[in-house]
MIVOLUM-466130 format. One line per 4 residues: number of its first residue (from 1); for each residue z, x, y of N, C-alpha, C. Coordinates in Angstrom, 3 decimals. Last residue first. Layout:
residues N
NUM	Z/X/Y/Z/X/Y/Z/X/Y | ...
//
This chain:
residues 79
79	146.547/203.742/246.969/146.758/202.637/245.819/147.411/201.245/246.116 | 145.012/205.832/248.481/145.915/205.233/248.456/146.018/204.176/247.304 | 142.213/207.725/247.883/143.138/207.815/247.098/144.444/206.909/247.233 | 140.639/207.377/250.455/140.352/206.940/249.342/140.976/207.343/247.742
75	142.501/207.148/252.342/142.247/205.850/252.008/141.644/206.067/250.770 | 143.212/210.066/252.546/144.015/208.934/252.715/143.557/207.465/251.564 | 139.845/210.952/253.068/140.904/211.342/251.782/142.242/210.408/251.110 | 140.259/210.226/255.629/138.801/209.540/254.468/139.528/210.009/253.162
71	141.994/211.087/256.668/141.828/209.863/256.894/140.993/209.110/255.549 | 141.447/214.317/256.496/142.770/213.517/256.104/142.586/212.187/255.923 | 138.723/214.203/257.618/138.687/214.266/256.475/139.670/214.115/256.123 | 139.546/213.398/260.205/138.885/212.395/259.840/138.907/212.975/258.142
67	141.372/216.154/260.793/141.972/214.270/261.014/141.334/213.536/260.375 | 139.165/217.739/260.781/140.393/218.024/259.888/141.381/216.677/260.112 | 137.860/216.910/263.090/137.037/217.012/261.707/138.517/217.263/260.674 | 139.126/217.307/265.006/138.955/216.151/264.772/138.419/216.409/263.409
63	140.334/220.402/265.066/141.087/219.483/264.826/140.525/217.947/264.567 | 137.534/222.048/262.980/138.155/221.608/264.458/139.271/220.554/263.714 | 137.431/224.765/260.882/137.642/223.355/261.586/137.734/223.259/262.664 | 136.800/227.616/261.335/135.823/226.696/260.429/135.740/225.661/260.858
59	137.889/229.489/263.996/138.349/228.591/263.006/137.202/227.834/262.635 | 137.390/232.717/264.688/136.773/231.310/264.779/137.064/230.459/263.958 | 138.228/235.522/266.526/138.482/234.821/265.321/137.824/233.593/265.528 | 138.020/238.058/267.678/137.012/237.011/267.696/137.179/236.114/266.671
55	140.336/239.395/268.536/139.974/239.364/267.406/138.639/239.299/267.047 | 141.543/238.451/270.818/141.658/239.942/270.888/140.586/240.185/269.444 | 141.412/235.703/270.774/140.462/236.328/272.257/140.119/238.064/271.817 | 142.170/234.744/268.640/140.564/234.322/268.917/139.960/235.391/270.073
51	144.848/235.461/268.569/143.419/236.516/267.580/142.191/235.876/267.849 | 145.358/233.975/271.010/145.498/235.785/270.655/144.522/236.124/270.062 | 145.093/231.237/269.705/144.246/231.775/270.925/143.730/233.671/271.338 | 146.208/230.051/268.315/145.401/230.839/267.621/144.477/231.686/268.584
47	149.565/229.132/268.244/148.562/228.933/268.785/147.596/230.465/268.060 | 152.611/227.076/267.864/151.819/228.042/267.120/150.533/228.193/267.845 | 155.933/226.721/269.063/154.518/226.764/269.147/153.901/227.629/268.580 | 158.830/226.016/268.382/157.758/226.483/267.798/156.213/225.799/267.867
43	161.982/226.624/270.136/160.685/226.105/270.648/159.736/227.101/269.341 | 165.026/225.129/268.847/163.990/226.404/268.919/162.619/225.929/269.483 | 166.329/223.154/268.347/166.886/223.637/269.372/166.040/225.236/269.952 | 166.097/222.265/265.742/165.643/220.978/266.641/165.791/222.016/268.000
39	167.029/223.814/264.115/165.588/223.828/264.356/165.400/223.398/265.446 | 169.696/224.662/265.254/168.529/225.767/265.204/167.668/225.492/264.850 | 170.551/221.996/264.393/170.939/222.536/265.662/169.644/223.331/265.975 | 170.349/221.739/261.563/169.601/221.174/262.428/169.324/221.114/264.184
35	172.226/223.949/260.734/170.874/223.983/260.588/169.676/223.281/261.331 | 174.243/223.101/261.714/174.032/224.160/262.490/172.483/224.321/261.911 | 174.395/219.073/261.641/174.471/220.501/261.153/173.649/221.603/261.815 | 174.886/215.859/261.716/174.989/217.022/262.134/175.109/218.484/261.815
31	175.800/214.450/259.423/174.376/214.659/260.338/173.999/215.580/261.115 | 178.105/215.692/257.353/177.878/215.797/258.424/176.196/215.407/258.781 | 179.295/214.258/254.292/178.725/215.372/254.751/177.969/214.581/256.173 | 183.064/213.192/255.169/181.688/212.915/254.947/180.629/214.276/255.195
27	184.956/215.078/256.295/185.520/214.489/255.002/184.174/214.015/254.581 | 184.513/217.369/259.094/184.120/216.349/258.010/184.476/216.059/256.947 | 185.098/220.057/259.646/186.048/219.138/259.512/185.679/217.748/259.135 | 182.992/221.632/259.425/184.072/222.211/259.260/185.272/220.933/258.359
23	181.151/220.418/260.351/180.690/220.763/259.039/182.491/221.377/258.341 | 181.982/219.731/262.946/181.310/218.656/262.595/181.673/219.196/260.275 | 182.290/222.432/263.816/183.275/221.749/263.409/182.767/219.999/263.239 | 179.334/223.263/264.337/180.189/223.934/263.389/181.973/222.918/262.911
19	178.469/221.392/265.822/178.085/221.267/264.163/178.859/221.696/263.559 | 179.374/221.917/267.779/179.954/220.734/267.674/179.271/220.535/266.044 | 178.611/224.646/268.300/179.626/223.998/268.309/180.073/222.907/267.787 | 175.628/223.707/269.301/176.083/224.423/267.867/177.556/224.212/267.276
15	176.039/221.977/271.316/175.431/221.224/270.185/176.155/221.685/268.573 | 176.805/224.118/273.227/177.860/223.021/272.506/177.008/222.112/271.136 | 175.133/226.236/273.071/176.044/226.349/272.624/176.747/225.147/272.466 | 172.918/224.091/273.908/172.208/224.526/272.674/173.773/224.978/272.302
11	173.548/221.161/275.421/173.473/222.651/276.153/173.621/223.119/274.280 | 171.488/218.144/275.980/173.138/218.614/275.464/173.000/220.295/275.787 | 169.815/215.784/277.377/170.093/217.708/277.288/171.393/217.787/277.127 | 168.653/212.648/276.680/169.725/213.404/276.761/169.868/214.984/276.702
7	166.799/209.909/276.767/166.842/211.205/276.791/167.810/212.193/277.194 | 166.145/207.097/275.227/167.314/207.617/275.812/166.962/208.959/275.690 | 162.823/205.634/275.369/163.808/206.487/274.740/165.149/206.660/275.467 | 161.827/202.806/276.516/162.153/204.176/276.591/163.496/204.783/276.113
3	161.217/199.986/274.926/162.402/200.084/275.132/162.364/201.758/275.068 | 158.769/197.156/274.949/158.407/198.696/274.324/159.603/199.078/275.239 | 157.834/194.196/273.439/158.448/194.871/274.557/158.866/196.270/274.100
//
């Protein structure tokens, strides 16, 4: 039986907030931290599309060919 996530929007200033005195006032080190605030709280998309269109750039791989050679690599080094 498969149990959906709990999805919650906290607002990016209270999150930060709540690290900063998370880190402040903790006697334990904190899960919470302004570091993890500013990753988890940044949008990073990477895309190659720009220098493909303005450039002519052409990536060597494709994403399936770069999965299956992870895969075949995987197995044939696991122990």
């Amino acid at each position: 039986m498969e149990v959906e996530p709990i999805k919650k929007h906290v607002p990016y200033f209270l999150a930060y907030l709540s690290a900063v005195f998370a880190e402040k006032f903790s006697k334990n080190e904190s899960s919470l931290t302004r570091f993890r605030v500013k990753t988890f709280g940044t949008n990073r998309l990477i895309s190659n599309k720009k220098a493909m269109k303005k450039l002519g750039f052409k990536p060597n791989y494709n994403l399936k060919e770069i999965v299956e050679d992870m895969v075949s690599w995987y197995n044939k080094t696991k122990k």
